[in-house]
C-alpha positions in Angstrom: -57.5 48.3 92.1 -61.0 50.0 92.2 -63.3 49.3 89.0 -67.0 50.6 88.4 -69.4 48.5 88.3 -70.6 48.6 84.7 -73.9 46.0 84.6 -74.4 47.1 80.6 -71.1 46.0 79.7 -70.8 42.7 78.8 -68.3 39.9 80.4 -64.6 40.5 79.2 -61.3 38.9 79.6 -59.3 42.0 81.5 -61.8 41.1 84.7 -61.2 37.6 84.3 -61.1 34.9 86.9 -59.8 31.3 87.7 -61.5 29.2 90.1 -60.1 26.2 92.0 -63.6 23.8 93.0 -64.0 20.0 93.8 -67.1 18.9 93.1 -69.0 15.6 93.6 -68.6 13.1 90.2 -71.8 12.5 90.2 -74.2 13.7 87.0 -75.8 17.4 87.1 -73.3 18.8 90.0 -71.3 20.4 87.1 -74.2 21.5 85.7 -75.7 22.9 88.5 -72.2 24.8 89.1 -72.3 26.2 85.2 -75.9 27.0 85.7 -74.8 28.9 89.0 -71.9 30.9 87.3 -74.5 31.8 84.1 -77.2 33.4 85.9 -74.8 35.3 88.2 -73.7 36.9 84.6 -70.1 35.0 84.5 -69.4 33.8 81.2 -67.6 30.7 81.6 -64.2 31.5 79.0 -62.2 28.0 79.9 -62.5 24.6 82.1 -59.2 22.7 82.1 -59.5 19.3 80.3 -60.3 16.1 82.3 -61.5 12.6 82.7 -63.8 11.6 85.3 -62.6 9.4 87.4 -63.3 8.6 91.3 -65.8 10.0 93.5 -64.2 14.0 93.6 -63.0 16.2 90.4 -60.9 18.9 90.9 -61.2 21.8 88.5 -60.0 25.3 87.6 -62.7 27.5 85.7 -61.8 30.6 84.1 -65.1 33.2 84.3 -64.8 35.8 82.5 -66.4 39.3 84.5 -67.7 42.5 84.6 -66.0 44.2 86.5 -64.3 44.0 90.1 -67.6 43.6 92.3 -69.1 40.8 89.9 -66.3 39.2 90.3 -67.4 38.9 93.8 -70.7 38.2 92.8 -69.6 35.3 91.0 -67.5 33.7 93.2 -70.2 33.9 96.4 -72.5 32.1 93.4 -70.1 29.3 93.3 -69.6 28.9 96.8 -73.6 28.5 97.1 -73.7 25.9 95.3 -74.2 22.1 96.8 -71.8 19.3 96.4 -68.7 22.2 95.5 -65.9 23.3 97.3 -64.2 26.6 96.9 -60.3 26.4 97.3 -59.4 29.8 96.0 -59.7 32.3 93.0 -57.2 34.8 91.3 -58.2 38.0 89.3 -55.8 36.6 85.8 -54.7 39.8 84.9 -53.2 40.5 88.1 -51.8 37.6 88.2 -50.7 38.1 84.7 -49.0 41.3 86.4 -47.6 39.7 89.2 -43.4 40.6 89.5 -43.5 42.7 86.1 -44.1 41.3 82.3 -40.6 41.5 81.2 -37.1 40.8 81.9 -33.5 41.3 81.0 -31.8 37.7 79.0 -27.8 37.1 78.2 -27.5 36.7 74.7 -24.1 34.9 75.0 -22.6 32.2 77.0 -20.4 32.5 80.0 -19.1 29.3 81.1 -15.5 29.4 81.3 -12.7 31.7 81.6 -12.3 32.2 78.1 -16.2 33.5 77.5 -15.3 35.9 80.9 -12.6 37.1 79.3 -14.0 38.1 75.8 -17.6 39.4 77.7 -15.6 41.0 80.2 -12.1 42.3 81.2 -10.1 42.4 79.6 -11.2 41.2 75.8 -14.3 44.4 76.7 -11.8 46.9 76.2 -11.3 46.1 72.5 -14.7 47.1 72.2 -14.8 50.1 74.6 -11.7 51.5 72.6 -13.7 50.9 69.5 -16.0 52.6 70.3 -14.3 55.3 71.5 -12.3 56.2 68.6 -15.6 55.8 66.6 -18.9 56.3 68.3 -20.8 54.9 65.6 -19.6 51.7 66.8 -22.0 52.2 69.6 -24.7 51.2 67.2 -23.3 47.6 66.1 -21.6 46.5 69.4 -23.9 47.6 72.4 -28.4 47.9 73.2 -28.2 50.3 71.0 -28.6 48.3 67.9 -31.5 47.1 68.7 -33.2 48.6 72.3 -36.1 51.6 72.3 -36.4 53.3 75.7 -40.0 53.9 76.5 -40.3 57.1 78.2 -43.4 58.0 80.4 -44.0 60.8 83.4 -47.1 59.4 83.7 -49.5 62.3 83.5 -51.7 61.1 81.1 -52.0 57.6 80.9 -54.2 55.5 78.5 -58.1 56.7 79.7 -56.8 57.0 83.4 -55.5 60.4 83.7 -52.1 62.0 85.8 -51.9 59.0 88.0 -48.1 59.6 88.3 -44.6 57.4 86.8 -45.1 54.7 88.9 -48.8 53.9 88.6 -47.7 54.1 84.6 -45.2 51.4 84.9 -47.5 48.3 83.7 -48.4 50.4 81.1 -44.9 51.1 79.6 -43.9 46.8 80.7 -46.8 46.2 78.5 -45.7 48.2 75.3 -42.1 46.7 75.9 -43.8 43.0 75.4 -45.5 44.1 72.5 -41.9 45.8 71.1 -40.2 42.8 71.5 -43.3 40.0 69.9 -44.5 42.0 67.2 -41.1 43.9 66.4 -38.3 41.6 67.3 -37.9 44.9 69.4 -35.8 44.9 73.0 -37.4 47.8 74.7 -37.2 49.2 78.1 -39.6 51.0 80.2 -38.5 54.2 81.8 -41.1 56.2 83.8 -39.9 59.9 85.2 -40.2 61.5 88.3 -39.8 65.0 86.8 -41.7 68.5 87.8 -41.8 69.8 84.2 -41.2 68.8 80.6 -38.2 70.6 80.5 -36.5 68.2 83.5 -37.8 65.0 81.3 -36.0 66.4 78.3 -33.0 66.7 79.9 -33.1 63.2 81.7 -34.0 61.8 78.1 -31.1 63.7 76.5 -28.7 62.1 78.9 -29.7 58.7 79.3 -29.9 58.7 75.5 -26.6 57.2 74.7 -27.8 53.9 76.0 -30.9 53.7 73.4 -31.1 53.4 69.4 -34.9 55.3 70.0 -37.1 57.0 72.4 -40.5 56.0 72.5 -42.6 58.8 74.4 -45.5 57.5 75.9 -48.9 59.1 78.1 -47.2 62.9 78.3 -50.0 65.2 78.6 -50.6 67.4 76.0 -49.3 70.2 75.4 -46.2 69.7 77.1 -46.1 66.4 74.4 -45.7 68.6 71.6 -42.7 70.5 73.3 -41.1 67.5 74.5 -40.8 65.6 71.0 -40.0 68.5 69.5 -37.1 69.3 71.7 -35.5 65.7 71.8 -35.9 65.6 68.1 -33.9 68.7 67.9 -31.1 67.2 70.3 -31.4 63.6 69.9 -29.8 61.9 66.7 -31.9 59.0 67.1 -35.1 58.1 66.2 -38.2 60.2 68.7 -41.5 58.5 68.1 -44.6 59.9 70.4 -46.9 56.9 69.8 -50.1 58.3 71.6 -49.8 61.3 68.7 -48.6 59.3 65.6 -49.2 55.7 66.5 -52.5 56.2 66.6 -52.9 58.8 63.2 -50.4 56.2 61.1 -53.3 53.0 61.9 -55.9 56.1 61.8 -55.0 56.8 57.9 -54.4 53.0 57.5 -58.0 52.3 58.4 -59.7 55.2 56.5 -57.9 54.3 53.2 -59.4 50.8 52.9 -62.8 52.7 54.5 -63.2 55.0 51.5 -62.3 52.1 49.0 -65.6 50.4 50.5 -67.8 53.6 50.4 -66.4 54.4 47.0 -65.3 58.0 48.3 -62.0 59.7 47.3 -60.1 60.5 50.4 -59.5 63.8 48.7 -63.2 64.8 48.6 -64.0 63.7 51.7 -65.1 66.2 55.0 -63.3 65.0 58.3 -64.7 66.0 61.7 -62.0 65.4 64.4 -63.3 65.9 68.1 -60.2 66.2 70.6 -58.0 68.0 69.2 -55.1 67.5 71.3 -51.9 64.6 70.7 -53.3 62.0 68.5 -56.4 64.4 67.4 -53.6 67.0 65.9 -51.3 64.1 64.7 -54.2 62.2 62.8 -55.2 65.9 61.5 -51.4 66.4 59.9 -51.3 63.1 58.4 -54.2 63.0 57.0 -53.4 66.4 55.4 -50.5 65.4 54.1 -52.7 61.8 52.7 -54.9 64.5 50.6 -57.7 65.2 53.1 -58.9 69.0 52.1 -61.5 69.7 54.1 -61.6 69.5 57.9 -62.8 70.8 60.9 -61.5 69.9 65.0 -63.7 70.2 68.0 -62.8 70.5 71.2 -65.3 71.5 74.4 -65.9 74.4 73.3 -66.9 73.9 69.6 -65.5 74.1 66.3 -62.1 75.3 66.1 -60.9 78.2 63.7 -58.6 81.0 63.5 -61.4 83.7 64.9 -60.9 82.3 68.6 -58.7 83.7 71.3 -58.5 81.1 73.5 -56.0 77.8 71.7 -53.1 77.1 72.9 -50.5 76.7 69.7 -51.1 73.4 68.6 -55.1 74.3 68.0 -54.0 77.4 66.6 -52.3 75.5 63.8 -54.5 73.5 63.9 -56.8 76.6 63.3 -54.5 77.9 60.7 -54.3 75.2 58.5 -58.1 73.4 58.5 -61.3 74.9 58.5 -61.3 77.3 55.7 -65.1 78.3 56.1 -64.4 79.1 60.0 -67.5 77.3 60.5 -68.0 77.5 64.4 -70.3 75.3 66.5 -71.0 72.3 68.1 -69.9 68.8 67.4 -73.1 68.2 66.5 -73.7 71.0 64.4 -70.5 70.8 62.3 -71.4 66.7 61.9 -74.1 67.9 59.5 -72.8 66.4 56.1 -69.3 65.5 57.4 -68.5 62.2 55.1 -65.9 60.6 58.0 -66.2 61.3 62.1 -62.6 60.1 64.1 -63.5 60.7 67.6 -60.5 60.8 69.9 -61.5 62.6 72.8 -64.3 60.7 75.4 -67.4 58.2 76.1 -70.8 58.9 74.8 -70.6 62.4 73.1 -72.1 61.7 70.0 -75.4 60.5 69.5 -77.2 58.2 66.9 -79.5 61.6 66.0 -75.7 63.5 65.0 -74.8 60.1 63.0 -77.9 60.6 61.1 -76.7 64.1 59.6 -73.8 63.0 58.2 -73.5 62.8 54.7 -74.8 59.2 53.1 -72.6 56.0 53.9 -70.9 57.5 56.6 -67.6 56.5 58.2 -67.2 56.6 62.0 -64.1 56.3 63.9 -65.1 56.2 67.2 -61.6 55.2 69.6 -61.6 56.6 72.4 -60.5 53.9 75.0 -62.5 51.8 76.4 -65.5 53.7 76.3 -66.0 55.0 72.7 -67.7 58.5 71.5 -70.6 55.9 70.3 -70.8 52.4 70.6 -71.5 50.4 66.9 -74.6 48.3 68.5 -76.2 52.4 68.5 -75.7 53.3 65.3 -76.6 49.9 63.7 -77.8 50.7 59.9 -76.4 53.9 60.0 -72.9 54.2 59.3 -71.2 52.8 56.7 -68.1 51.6 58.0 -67.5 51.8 62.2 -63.9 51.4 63.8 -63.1 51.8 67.2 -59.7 51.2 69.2 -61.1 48.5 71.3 -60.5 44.8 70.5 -64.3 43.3 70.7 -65.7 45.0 67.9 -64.5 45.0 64.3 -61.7 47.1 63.3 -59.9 47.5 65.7 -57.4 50.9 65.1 -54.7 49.9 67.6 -51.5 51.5 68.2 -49.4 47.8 67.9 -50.0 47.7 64.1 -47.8 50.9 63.5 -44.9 51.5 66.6 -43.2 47.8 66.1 -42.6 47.8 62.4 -41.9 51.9 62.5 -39.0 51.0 64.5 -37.8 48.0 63.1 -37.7 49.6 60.2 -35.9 52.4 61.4 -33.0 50.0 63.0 -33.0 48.2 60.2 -32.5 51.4 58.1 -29.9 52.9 61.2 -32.6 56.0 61.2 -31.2 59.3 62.5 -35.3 60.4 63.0 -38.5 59.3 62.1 -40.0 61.6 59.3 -43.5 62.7 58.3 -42.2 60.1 55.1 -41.8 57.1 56.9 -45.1 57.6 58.7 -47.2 58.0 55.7 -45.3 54.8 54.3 -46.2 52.5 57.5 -49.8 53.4 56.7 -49.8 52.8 53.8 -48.5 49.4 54.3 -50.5 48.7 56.9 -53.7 49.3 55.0 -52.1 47.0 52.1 -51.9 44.2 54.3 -55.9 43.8 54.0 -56.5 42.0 50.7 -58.6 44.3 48.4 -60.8 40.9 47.8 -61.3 40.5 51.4 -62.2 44.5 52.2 -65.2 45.3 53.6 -67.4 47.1 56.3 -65.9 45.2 58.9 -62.4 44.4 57.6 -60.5 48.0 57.0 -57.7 47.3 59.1 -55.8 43.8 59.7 -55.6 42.1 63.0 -52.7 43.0 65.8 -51.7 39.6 65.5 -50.9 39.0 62.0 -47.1 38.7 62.1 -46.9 39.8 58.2 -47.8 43.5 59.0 -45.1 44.7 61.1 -42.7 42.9 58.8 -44.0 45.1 55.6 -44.5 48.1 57.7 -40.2 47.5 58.4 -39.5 47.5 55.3 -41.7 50.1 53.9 -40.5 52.6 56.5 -36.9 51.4 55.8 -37.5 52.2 52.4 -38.7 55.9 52.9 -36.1 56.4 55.4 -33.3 56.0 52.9 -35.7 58.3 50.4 -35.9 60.9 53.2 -32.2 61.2 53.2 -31.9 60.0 56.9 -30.3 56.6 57.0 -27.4 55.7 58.1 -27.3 52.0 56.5 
């Protein structure tokens, strides 16, 4: 896989390498090799324990990277250097990739005739008859119970574009490993070969009966909108389109513990939202619905309102319903004053200058992935509180916090959907699960891997299912 060579970003684990060396036990030949790995700009992450013993040491480094061609760089460092020997190297996240990151378990024994016979013909068709004279069975005796199909056609996936279903595949293995650790989850990825949104809604609608949920994931918007809509119509399971209202549940999460450090009302506060497409129109409608009054979307051509001809029907109600001073403009002209920026649209379109003309203490959500609208080390002493989605600077809004627990819960609840309710209650739990003795600049949203977050976003969403009138248990 091609990767840019970015010099200004700094080392990181997803261009990691391992190295396989022998070097000579003798004293400054490991130091000479760290020395060589440092000033090529490798940052050595990990070097496997040992004893020194004998006249050779074998060793595996793990050098963490900058990209593709320093891994290169590094590796022709090492190989310069006296008294080591190469063996080989591995790009780890490859490897990490290497025959998929999932796979299909038995969850019962069959040993003898007697398990055959109860898994199998002919004690199945106890079940299968079950079943059929009550579908609802479905839900206690098969996948269904418990298994989210995660649906992709791979035309807009994470910052890399239309790259097509199967190039989208590790993306959709990856969000079924998180499912399954953070969630207790079984999920299974399903990437489309489909010419339009209507063929993936009918593919959905007929694979359906095998699934308790449909995750939709990377669908271009604003064939996204139509989709969910559609299979929410037909489907009587939960429909959850995580790019959209993944990101706006931890969105909310994070700007609820950020105005409790500023000491802002989220009611009085001015929201500027640049990308106004998925997740920019689901973070707008949640945040709505959280109190937010005033707020204004931007999208390449400016501030959004009701006087332009050209949106498409989700900026039009978008237009409809925000912006009630149809200010028009740039980004950076409708910044001026704004109390909170969310940026989900691209890298580097807001400067430290437009920061600066915000109202005082600002909040800045900058997540667009992996390059941010602006990076936190520019707008040092300005902002009050900065998030962004990636996982190397504080607060981190990421997806995982929100689309585990939202279905658990809804399992656990036997959801028929997943309503505007249950969403506003996972963020709300999720922005509980920071102590209001520990909150501060830098801690407004807990991390992805504390295990108690998912387990009170459950059973907060189970809760508002059963208050929304759609559960089934």
């Amino acid at each position: 896989m091609a990767s840019p060579d970015t010099t200004s970003s700094p080392p990181a684990t997803q261009f990691s390498i391992s190295i396989s060396v022998t070097l000579d036990n003798r004293p400054g030949v490991l130091g000479a090799l760290a020395t060589a790995i440092g000033d090529a700009g490798g940052s050595i992450y990990a070097i496997d324990g040992f004893v020194a013993k004998g006249p050779k040491l074998d060793r595996a480094i793990v050098v963490n990277c900058r990209s593709v061609a320093h891994q290169y760089e590094v590796v022709q460092a090492v190989e310069a250097v006296p008294a080591v020997e190469l063996h080989g190297w591995h790009d780890r996240t490859f490897r990490m990739h290497r025959g998929g990151k999932i796979e299909v378990r038995p969850l019962c024994p069959v040993g003898d005739r007697d398990d055959l016979s109860m898994a199998y013909t002919p004690g199945v068709a106890r079940v299968c008859m079950a079943i059929a004279n009550d579908e609802t069975q479905a839900d206690e005796f098969t996948i269904r119970k418990n298994t989210v199909a995660i649906v992709s056609d791979g035309t807009a996936v994470l910052g890399l574009g239309n790259i097509g279903p199967k190039a989208a595949l590790p993306v959709m293995e990856g969000k079924a490993l998180l499912f399954h650790e953070f969630g207790g989850v079984d999920a299974f990825p399903i990437v489309l070969d489909v010419d339009n949104p209507d063929d993936l809604i009918e593919t959905v609608v007929r694979i359906a009966p095998t699934f308790g949920g449909i995750n939709l994931e990377d669908i271009a918007a604003p064939a996204a909108f139509y989709v969910e809509s559609e299979l929410k119509r037909r489907l009587d399971i939960p429909v959850f389109h995580d790019d959209q209202h993944g990101t706006a549940v931890v969105a909310l999460a994070a700007l609820e513990n950020a105005a409790e450090v500023v000491g802002k009302p989220i009611e009085e506060m001015s929201v500027v939202i640049s990308g106004i497409g998925a997740a920019g129109l689901a973070t707008a409608k949640i945040l709505l619905r959280a109190g937010v009054s005033s707020m204004i979307g931007t999208d390449r051509k400016g501030a959004i309102h009701e006087g332009r001809e050209d949106l498409n029907d989700a900026k039009r109600w978008f237009a409809e319903n925000t912006n009630r001073q149809m200010r028009s403009g740039t980004l950076s002209e409708v910044l001026v004053g704004a109390d909170v920026f969310i940026g989900v649209s691209g890298p580097g379109i807001v400067t430290p200058e437009d920061i600066s003309r915000m109202a005082p203490a600002p909040i800045v959500f900058a997540m667009a992935n992996p390059d941010p609208e602006i990076r936190p080390e520019d707008v040092e002493g300005l902002v009050a509180v900065m998030a962004t989605g990636r996982s190397d600077y504080p607060n981190q809004i990421n997806n995982v916090l929100a689309f585990p627990g939202i279905f658990r819960g809804a399992f656990d609840a036997r959801a028929t959907d997943i309503t505007e309710g249950m969403k506003l209650a996972a963020a709300r739990a999720i922005a509980a699960a920071v102590d209001p003795a520990d909150r501060n600049a830098e801690y407004v949203i807990p991390s992805v891997f504390d295990k108690t977050v998912p387990v009170a976003v459950a059973a907060a969403v189970a809760d508002a299912a059963l208050a929304d009138g759609v559960a089934r248990s």
